[in-house]
Biotite code that builds the C-alpha atoms (Angstrom):
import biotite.structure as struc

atoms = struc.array([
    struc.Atom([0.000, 0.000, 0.000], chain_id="A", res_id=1, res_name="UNK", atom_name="CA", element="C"),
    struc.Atom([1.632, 3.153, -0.958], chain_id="A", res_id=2, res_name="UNK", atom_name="CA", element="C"),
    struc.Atom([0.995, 6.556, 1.721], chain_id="A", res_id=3, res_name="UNK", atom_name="CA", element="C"),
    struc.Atom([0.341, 9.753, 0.859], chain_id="A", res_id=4, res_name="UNK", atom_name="CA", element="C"),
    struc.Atom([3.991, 10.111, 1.369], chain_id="A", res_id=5, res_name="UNK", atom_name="CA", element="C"),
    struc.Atom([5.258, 8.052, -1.055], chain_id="A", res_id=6, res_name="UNK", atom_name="CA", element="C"),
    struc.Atom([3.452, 9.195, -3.323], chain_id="A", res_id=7, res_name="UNK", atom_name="CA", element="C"),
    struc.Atom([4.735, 12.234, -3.141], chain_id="A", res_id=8, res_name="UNK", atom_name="CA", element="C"),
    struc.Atom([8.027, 11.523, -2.755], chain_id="A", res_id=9, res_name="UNK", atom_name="CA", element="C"),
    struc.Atom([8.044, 9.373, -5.956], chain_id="A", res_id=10, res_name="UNK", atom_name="CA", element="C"),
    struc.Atom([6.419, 12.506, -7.848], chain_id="A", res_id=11, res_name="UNK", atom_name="CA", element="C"),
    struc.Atom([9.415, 14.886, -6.501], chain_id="A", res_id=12, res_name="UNK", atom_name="CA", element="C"),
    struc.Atom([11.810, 11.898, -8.292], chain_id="A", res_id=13, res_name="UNK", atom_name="CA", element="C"),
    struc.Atom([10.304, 12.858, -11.920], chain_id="A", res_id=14, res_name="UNK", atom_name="CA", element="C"),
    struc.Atom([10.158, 15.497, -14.063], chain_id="A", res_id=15, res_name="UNK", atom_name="CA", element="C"),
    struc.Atom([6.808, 16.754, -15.712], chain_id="A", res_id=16, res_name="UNK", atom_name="CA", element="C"),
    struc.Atom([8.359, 17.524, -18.475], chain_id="A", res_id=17, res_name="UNK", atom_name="CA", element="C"),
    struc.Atom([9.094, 13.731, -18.853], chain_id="A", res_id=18, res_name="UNK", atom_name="CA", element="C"),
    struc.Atom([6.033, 11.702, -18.091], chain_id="A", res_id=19, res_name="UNK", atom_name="CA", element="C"),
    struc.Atom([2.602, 12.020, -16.987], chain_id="A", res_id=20, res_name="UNK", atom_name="CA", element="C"),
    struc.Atom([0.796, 10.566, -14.237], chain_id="A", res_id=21, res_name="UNK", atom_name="CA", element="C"),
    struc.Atom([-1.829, 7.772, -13.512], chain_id="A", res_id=22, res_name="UNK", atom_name="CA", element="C"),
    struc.Atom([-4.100, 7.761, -10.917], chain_id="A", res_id=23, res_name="UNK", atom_name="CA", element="C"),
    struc.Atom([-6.237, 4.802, -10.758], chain_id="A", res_id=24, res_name="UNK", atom_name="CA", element="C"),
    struc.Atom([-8.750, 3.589, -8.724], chain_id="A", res_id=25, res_name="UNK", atom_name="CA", element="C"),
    struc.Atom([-6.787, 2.695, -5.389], chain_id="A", res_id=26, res_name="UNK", atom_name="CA", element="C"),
    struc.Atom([-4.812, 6.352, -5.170], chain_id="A", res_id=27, res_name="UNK", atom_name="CA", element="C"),
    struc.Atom([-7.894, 7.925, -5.747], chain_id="A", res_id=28, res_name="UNK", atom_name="CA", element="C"),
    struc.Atom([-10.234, 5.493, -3.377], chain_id="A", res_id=29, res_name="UNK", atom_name="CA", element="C"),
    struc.Atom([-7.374, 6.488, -0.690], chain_id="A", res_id=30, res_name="UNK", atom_name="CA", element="C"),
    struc.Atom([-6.866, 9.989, -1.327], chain_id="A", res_id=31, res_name="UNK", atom_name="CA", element="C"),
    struc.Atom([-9.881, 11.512, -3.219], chain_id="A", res_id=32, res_name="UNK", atom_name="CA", element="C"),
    struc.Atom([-9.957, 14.789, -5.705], chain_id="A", res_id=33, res_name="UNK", atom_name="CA", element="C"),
    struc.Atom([-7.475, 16.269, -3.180], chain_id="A", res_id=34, res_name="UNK", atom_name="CA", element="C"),
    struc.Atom([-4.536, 14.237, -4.479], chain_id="A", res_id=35, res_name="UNK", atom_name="CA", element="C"),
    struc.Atom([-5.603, 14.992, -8.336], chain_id="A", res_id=36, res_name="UNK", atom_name="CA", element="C"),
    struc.Atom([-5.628, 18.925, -7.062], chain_id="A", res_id=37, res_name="UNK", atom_name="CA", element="C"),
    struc.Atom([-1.863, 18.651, -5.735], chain_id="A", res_id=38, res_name="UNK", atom_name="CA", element="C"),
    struc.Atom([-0.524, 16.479, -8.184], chain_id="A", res_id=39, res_name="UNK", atom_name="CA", element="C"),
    struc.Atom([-1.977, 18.688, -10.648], chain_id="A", res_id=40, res_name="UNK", atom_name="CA", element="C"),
    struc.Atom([-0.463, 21.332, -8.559], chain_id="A", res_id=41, res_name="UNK", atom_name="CA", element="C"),
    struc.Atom([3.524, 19.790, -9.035], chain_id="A", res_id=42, res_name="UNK", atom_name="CA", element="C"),
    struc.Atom([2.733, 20.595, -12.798], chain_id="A", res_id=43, res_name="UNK", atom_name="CA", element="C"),
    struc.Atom([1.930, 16.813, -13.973], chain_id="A", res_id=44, res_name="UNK", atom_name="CA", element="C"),
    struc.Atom([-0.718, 16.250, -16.504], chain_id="A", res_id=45, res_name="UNK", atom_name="CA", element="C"),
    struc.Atom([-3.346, 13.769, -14.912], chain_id="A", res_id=46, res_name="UNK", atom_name="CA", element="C"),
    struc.Atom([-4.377, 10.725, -16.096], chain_id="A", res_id=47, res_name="UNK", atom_name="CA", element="C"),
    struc.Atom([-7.272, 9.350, -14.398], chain_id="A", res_id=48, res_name="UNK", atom_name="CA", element="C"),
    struc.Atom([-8.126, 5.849, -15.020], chain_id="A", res_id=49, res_name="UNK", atom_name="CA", element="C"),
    struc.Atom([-11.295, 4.980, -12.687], chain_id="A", res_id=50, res_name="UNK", atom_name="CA", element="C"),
    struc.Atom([-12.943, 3.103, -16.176], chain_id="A", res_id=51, res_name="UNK", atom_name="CA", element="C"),
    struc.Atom([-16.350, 4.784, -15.214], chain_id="A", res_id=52, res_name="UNK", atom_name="CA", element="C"),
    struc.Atom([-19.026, 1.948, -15.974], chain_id="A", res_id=53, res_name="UNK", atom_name="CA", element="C"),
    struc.Atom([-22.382, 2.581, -15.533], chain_id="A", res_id=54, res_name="UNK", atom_name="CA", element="C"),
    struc.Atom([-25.629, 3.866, -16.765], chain_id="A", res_id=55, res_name="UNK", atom_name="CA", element="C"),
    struc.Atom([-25.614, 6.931, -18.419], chain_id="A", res_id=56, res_name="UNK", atom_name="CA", element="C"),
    struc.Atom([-26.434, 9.378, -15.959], chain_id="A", res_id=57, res_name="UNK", atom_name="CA", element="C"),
    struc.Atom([-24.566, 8.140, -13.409], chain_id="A", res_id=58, res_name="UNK", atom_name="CA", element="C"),
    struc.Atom([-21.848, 8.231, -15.791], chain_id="A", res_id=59, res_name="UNK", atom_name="CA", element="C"),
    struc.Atom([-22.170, 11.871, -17.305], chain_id="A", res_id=60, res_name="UNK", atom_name="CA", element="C"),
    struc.Atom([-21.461, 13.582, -13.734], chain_id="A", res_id=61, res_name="UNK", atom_name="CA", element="C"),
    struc.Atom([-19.025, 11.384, -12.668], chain_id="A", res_id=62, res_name="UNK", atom_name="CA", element="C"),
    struc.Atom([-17.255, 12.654, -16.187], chain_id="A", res_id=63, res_name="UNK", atom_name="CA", element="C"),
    struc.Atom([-18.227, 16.162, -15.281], chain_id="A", res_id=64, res_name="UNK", atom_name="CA", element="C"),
    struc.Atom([-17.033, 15.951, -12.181], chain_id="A", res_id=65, res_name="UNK", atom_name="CA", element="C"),
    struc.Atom([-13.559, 14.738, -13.543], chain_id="A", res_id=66, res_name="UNK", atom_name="CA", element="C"),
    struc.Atom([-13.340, 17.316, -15.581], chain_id="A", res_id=67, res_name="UNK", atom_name="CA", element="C"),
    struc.Atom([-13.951, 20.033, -13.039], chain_id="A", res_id=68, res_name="UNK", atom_name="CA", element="C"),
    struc.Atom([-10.729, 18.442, -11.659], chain_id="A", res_id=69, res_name="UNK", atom_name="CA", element="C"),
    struc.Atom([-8.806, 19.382, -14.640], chain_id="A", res_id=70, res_name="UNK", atom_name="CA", element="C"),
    struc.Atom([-7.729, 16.087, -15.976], chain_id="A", res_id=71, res_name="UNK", atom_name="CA", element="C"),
    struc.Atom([-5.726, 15.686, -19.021], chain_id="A", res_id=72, res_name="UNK", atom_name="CA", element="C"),
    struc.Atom([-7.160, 12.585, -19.906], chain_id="A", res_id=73, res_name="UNK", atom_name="CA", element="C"),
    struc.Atom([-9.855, 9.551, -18.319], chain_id="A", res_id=74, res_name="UNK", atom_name="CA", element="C"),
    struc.Atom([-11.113, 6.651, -18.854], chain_id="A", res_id=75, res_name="UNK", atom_name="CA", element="C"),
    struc.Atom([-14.726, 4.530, -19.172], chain_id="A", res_id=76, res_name="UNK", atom_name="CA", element="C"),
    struc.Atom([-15.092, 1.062, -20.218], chain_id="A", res_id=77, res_name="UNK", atom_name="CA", element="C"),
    struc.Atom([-16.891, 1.049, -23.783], chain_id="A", res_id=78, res_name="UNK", atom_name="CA", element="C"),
    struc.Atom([-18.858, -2.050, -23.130], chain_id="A", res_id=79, res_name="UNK", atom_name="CA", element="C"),
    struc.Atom([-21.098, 0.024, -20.911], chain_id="A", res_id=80, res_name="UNK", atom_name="CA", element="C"),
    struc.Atom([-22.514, 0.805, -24.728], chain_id="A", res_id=81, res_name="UNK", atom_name="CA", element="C"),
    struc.Atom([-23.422, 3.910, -27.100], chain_id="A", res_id=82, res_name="UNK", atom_name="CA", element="C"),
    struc.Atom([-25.903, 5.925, -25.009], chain_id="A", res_id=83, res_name="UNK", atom_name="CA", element="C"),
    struc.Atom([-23.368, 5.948, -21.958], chain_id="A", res_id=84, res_name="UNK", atom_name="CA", element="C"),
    struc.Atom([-20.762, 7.085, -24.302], chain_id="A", res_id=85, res_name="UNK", atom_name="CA", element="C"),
    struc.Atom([-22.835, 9.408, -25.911], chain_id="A", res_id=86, res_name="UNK", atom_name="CA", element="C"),
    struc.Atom([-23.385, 10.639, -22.194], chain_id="A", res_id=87, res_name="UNK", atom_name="CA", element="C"),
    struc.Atom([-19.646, 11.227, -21.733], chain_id="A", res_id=88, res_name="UNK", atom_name="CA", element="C"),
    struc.Atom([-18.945, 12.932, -24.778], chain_id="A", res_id=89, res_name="UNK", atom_name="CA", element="C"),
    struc.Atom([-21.423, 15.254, -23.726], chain_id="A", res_id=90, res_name="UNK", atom_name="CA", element="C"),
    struc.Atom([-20.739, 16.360, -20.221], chain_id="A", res_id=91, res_name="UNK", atom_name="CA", element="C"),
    struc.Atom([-16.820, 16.942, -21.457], chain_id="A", res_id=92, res_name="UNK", atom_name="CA", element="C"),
    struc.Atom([-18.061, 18.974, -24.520], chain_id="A", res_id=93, res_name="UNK", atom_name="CA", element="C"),
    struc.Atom([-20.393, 20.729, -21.606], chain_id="A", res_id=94, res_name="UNK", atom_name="CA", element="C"),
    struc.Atom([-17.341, 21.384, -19.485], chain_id="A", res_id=95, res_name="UNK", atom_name="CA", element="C"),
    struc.Atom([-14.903, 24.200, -19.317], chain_id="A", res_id=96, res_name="UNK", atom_name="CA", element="C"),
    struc.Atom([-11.986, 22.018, -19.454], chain_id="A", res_id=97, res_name="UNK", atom_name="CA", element="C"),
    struc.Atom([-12.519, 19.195, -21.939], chain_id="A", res_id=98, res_name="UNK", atom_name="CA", element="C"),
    struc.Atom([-10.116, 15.560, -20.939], chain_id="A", res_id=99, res_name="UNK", atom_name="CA", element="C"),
    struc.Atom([-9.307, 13.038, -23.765], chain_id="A", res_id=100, res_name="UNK", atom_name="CA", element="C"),
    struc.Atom([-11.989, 9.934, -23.158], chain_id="A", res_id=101, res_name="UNK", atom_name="CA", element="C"),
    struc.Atom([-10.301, 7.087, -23.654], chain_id="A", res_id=102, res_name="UNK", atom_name="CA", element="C"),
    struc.Atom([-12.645, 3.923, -23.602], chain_id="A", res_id=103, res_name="UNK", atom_name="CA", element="C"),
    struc.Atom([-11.173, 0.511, -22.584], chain_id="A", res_id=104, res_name="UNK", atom_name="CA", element="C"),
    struc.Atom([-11.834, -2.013, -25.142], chain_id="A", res_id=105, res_name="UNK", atom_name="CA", element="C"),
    struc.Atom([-10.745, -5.176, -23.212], chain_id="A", res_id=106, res_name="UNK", atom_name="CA", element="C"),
    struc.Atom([-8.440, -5.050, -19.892], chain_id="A", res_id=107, res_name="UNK", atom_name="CA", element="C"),
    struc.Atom([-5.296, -6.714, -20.479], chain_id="A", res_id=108, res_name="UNK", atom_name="CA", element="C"),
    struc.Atom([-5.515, -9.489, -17.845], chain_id="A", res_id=109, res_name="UNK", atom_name="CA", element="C"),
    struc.Atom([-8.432, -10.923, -19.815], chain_id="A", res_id=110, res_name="UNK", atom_name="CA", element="C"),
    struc.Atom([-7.350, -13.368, -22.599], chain_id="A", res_id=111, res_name="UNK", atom_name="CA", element="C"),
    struc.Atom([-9.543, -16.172, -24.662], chain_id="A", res_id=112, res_name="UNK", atom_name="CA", element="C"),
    struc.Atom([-10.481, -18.524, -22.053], chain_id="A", res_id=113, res_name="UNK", atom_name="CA", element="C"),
    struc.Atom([-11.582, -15.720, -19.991], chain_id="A", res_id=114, res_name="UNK", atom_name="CA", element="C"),
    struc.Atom([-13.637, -14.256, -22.486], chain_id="A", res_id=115, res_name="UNK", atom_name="CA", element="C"),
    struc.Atom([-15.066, -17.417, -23.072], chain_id="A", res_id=116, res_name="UNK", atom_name="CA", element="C"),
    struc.Atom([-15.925, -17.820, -19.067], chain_id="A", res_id=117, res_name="UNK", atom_name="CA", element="C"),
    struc.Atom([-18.091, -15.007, -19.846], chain_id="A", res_id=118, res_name="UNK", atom_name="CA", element="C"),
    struc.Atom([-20.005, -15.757, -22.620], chain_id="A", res_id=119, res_name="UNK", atom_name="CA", element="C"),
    struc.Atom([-18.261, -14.046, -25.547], chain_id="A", res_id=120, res_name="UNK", atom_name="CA", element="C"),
    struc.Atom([-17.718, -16.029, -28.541], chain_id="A", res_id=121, res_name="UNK", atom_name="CA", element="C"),
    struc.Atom([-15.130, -14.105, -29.712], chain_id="A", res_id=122, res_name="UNK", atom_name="CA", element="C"),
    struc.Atom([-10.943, -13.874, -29.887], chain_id="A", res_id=123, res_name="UNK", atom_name="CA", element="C"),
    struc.Atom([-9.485, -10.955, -28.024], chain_id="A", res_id=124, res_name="UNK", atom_name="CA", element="C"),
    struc.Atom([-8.814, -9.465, -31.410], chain_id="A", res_id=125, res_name="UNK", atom_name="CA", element="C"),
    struc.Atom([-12.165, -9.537, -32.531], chain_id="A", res_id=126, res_name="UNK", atom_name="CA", element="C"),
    struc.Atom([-13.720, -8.139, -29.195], chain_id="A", res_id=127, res_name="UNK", atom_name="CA", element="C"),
    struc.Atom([-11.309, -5.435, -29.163], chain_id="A", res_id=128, res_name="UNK", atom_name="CA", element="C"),
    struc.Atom([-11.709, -4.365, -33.039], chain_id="A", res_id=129, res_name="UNK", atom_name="CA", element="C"),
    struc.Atom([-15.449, -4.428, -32.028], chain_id="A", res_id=130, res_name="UNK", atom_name="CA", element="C"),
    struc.Atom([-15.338, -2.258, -28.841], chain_id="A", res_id=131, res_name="UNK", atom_name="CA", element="C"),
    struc.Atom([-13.328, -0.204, -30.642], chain_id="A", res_id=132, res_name="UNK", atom_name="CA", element="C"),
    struc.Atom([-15.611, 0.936, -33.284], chain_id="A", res_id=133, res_name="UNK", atom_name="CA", element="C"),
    struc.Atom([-18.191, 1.269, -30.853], chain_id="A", res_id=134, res_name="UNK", atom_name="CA", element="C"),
    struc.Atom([-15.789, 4.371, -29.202], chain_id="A", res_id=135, res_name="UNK", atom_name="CA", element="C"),
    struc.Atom([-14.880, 5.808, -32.489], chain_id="A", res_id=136, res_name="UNK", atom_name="CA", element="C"),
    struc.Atom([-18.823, 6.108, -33.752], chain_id="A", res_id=137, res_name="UNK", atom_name="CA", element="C"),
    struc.Atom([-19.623, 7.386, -30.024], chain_id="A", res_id=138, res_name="UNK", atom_name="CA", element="C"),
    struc.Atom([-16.944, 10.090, -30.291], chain_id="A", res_id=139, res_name="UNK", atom_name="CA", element="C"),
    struc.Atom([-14.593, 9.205, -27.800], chain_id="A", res_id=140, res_name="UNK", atom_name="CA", element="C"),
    struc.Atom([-10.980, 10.745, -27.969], chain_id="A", res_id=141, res_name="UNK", atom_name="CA", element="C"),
    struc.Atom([-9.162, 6.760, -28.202], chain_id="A", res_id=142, res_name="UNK", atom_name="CA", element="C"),
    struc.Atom([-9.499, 3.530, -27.008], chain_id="A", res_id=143, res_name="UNK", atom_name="CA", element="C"),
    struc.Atom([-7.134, 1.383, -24.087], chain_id="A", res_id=144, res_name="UNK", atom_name="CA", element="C"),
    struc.Atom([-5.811, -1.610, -26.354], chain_id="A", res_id=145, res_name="UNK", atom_name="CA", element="C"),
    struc.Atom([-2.913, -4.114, -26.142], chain_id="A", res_id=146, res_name="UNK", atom_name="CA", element="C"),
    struc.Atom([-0.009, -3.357, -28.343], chain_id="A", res_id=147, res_name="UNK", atom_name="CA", element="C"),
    struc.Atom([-0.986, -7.017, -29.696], chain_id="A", res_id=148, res_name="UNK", atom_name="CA", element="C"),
    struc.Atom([-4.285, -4.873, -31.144], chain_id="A", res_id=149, res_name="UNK", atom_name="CA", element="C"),
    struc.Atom([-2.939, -1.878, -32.178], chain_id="A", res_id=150, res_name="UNK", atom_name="CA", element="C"),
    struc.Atom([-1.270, -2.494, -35.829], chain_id="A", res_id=151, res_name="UNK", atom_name="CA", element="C"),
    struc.Atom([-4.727, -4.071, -36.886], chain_id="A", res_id=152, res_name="UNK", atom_name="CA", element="C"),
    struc.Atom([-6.630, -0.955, -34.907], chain_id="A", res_id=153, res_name="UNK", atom_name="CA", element="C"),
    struc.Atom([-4.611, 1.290, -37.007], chain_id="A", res_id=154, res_name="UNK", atom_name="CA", element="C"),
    struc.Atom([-6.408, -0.228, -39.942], chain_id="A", res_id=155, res_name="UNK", atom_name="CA", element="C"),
    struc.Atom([-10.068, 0.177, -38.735], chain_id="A", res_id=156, res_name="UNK", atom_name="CA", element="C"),
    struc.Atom([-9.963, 3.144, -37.304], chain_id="A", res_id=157, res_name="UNK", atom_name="CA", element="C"),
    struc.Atom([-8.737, 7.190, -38.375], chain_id="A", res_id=158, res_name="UNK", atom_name="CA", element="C"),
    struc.Atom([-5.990, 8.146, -37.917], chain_id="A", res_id=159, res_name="UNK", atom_name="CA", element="C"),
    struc.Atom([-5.906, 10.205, -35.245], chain_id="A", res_id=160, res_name="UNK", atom_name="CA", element="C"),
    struc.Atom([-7.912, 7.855, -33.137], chain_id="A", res_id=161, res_name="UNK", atom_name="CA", element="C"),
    struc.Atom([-5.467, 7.216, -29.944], chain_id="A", res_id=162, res_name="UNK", atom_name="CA", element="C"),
    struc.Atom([-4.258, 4.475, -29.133], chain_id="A", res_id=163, res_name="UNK", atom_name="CA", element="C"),
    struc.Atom([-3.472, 3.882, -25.453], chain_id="A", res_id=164, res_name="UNK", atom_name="CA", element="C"),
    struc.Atom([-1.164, 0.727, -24.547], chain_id="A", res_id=165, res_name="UNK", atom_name="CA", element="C"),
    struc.Atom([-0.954, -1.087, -20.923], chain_id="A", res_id=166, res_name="UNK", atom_name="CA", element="C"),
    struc.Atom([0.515, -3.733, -20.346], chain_id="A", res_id=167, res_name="UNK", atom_name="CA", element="C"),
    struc.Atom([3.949, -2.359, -21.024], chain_id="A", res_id=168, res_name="UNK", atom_name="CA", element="C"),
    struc.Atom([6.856, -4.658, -20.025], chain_id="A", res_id=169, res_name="UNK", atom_name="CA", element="C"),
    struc.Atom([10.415, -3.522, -20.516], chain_id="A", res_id=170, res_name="UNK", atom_name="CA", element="C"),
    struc.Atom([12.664, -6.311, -21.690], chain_id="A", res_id=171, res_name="UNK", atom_name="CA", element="C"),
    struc.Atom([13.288, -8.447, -18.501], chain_id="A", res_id=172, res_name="UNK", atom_name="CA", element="C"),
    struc.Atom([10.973, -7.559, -16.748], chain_id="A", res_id=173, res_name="UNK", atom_name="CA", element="C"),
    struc.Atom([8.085, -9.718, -14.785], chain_id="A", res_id=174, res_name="UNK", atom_name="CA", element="C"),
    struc.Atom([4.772, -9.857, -16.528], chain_id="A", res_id=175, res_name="UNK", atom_name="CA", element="C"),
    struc.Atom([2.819, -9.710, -13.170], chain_id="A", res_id=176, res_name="UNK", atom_name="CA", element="C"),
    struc.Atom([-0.761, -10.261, -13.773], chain_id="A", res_id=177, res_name="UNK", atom_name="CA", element="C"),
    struc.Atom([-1.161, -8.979, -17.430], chain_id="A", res_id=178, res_name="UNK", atom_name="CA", element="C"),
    struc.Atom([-1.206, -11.648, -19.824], chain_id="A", res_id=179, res_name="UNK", atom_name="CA", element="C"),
    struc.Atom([-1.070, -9.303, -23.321], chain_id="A", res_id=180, res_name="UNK", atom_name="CA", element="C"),
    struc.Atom([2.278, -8.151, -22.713], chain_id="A", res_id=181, res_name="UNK", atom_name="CA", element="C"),
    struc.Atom([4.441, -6.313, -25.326], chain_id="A", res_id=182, res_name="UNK", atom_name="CA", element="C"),
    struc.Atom([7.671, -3.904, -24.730], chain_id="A", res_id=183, res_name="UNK", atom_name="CA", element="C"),
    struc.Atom([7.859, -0.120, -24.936], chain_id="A", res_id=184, res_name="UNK", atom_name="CA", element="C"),
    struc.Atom([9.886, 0.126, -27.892], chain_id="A", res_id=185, res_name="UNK", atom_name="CA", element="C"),
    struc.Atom([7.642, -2.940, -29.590], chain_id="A", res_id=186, res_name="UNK", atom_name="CA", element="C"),
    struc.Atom([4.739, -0.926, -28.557], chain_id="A", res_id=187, res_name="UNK", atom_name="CA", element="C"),
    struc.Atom([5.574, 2.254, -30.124], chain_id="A", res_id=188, res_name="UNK", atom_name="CA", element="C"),
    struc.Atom([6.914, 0.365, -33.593], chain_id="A", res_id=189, res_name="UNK", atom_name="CA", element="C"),
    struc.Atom([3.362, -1.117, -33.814], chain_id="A", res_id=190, res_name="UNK", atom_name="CA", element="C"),
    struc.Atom([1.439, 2.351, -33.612], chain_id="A", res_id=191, res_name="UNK", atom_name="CA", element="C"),
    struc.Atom([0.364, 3.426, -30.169], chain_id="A", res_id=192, res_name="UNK", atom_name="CA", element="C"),
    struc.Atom([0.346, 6.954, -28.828], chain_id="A", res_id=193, res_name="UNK", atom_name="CA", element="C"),
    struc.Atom([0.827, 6.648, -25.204], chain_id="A", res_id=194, res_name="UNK", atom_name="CA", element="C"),
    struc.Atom([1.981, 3.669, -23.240], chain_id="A", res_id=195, res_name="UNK", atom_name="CA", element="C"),
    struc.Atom([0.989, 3.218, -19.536], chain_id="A", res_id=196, res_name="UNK", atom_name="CA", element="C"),
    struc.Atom([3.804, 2.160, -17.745], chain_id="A", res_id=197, res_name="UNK", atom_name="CA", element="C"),
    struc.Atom([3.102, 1.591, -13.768], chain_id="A", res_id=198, res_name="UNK", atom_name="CA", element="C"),
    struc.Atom([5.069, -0.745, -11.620], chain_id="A", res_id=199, res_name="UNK", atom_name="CA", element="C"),
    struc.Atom([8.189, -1.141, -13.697], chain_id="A", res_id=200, res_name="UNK", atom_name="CA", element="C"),
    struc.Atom([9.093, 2.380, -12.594], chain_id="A", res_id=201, res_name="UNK", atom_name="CA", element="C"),
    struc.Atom([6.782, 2.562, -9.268], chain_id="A", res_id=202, res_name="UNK", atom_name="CA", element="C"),
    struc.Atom([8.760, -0.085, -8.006], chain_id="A", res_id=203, res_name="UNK", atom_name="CA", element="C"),
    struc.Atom([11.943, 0.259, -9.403], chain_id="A", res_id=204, res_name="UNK", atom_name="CA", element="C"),
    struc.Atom([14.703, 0.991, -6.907], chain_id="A", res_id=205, res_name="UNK", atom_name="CA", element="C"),
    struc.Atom([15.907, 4.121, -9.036], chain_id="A", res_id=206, res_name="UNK", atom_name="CA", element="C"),
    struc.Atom([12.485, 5.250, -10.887], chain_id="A", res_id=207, res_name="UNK", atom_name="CA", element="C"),
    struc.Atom([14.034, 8.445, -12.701], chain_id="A", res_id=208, res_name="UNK", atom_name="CA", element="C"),
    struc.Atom([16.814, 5.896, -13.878], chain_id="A", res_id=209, res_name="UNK", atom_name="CA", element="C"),
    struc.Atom([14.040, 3.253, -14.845], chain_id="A", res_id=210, res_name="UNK", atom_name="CA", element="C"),
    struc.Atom([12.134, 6.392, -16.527], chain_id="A", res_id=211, res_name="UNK", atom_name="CA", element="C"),
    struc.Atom([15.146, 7.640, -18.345], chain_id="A", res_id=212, res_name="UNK", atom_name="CA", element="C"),
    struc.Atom([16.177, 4.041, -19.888], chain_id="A", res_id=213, res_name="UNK", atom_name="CA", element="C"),
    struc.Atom([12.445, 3.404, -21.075], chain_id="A", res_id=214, res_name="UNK", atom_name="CA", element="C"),
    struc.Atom([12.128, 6.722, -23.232], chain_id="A", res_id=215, res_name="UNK", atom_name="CA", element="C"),
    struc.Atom([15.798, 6.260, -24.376], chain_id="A", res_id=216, res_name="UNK", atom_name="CA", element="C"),
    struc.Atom([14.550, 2.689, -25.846], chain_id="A", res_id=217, res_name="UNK", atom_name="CA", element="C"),
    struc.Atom([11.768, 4.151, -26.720], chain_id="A", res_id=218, res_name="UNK", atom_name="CA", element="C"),
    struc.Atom([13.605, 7.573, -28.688], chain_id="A", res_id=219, res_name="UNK", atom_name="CA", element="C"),
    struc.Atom([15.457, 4.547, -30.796], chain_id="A", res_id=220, res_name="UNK", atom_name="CA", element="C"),
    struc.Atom([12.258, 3.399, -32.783], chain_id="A", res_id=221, res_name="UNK", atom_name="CA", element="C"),
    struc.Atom([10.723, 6.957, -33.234], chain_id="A", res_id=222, res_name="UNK", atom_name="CA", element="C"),
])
């Protein structure tokens, strides 16, 4: 469990002008809008990843809300369908300050068997290139894919559709419990805009080290 204080401490480590910051679901369960305000505050763009999921109203203040915070960019899972997307779209273009939407197509710990557990008669691929559609028609910013998804995504979808990629694994290091799994530099060869890159630098003994070797693999393929 990371404190408030090592939180902080980690931010004072890294440079804004280097990386941007996550906060997901158990920062933000722990430490509420207040931690957005003053990491905001240190001069970090915010990504907020809470994968907002539910009906449509429920879903358009919650985005509101978000964006009263000043986020750079957040997320919602596009299987909660059109209308809650729709719903989205509208309370950023209703805000002052307008975040990317991202929409999560399928999270990265899921793989075949599990979406077969669940009813889905469909490969990874296939659910993905689906969900993915879905976002684009609904007029979200990008979609949360696998690198695994992203070279065919670039062929569905415009251009300029984002492509977000977790499940980032330097070279060497443990997969923990994502199971589509690709490298930064891989990652960036097969089209995606921004990688999400969490504990290989969160708990790295040196994180501005870990940082600086990732986008120096990463400036090599660009």
């Amino acid at each position: 469990m990371a404190s408030d204080n090592d939180v902080m401490a980690l931010l004072r480590q890294l440079d804004p002008s280097s990386c941007r910051v996550k906060i997901g679901k158990e920062l933000f369960t722990r430490y509420g809008p207040d931690l957005v305000r003053r990491v905001a505050d240190m001069g970090f763009d915010i990504f907020l990843d809470l994968k907002f999921h539910d009906i449509p109203n429920t879903v358009n203040k919650a985005v509101a809300a978000a964006a009263d915070l000043g986020v750079w960019m957040l997320t919602l899972h596009a299987a909660g369908g059109s209308d809650m997307l729709r719903a989205a779209r509208d309370a950023v273009d209703n805000s002052e300050h307008k975040p990317l939407l991202v929409a999560v197509t399928l999270l990265t710990s899921l793989a075949e068997n599990d979406l077969a557990i669940q009813g889905v008669a469909r490969s990874p691929l296939e659910q993905v290139q689906r969900l993915a559609s879905l976002a684009q028609e609904c007029g979200m910013d990008g979609v949360v894919c696998s690198a695994a998804e992203v070279s065919e995504l670039r062929m569905l979808l415009r251009k300029d559709f984002l492509l977000v990629t977790p499940g980032i694994r330097p070279q060497g290091d443990a997969a923990n419990d994502q199971k589509r799994i690709v490298t930064p530099a891989a990652a960036i060869q097969q089209g995606s805009d921004y990688l999400v890159i969490g504990r290989p630098i969160t708990r790295a003994r040196e994180p501005i080290e870990k940082l600086a070797l990732i986008q120096q693999e990463i400036s090599g393929v660009q």
